[in-house]
C-alpha positions as CSV (number, residue, x, y, z in Angstrom):
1,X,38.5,23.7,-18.5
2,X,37.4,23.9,-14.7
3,X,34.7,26.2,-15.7
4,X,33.5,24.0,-18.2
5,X,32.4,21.6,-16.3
6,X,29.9,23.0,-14.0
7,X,28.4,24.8,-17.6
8,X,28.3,21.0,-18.6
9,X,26.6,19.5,-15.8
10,X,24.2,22.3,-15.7
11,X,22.9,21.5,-19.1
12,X,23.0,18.0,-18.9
13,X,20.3,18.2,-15.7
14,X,18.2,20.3,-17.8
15,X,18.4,17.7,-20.6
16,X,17.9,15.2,-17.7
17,X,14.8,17.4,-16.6
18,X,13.1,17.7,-20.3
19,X,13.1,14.1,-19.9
20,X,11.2,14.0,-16.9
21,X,8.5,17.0,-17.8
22,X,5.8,14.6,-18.2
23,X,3.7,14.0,-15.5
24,X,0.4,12.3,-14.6
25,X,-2.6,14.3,-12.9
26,X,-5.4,12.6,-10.4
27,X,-8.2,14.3,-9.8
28,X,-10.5,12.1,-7.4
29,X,-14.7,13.2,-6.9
30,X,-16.9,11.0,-4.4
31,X,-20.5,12.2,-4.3
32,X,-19.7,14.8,-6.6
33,X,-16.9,16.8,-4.3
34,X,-13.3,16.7,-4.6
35,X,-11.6,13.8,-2.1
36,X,-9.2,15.2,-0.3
37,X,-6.8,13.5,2.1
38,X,-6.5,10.0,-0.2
39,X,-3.1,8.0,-0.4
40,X,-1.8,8.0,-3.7
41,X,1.1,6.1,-5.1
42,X,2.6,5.6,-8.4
43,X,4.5,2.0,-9.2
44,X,4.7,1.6,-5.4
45,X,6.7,4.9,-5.1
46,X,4.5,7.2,-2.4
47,X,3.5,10.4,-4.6
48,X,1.2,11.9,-1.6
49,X,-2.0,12.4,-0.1
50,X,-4.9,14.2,-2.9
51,X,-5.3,17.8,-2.0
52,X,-8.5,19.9,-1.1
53,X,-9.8,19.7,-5.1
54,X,-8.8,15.9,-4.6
55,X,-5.8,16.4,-6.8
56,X,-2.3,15.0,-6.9
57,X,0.6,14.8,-9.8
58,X,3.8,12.8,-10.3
59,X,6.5,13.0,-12.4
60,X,6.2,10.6,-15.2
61,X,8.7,8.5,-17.9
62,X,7.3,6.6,-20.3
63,X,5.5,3.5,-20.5
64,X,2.9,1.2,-18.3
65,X,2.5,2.2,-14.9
66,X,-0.1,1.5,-12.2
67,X,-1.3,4.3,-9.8
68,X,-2.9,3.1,-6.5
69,X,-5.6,5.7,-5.0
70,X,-6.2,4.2,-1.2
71,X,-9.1,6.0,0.6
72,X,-11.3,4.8,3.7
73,X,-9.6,1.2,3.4
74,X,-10.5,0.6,-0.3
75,X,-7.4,0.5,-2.6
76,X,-8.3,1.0,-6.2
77,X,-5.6,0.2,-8.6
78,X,-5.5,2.1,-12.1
79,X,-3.4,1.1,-14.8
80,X,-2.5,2.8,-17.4
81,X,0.8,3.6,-20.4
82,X,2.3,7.0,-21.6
83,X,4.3,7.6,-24.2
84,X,7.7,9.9,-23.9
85,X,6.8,13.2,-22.9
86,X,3.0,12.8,-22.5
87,X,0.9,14.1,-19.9
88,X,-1.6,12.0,-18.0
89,X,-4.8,12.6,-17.0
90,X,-6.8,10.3,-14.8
């Protein structure tokens, strides 16, 4: 019985993680080049700073979320939903 229950908790966190395998991609352009080096959150949860193709992802659940992009002291909020297990691209 003891060794059943690491084998359980194993496949309940990759149950857990099937559940989280959606995620929502940024990609941000300003005069046509990637912006690198913009704050990005997601529902007021920090996801990072865009990278040098002025990327960044998050994991994502479902339903309506707001991602804030915040770049030279201008915040631009985008809102947008997802269903269960759907990837985002913004």
């Amino acid at each position: 019985m003891k060794r059943l229950a690491p084998t359980a908790g194993l496949l309940l966190s990759l149950i857990s993680f099937q559940a989280l395998a959606a995620e929502v991609l940024l990609t941000v352009f300003l005069d046509d080049a990637p912006l690198s080096g913009a704050t990005v959150t997601l529902d007021e949860r920090n996801v990072g700073k865009t990278n040098s193709l002025g990327s960044a992802t998050a994991a994502l659940q479902e339903g309506t979320h707001v991602m804030t992009l915040v770049a030279d002291d201008a915040t631009f909020p985008i809102e947008f939903s997802s269903a269960a297990e759907e990837d985002v691209e913004i």
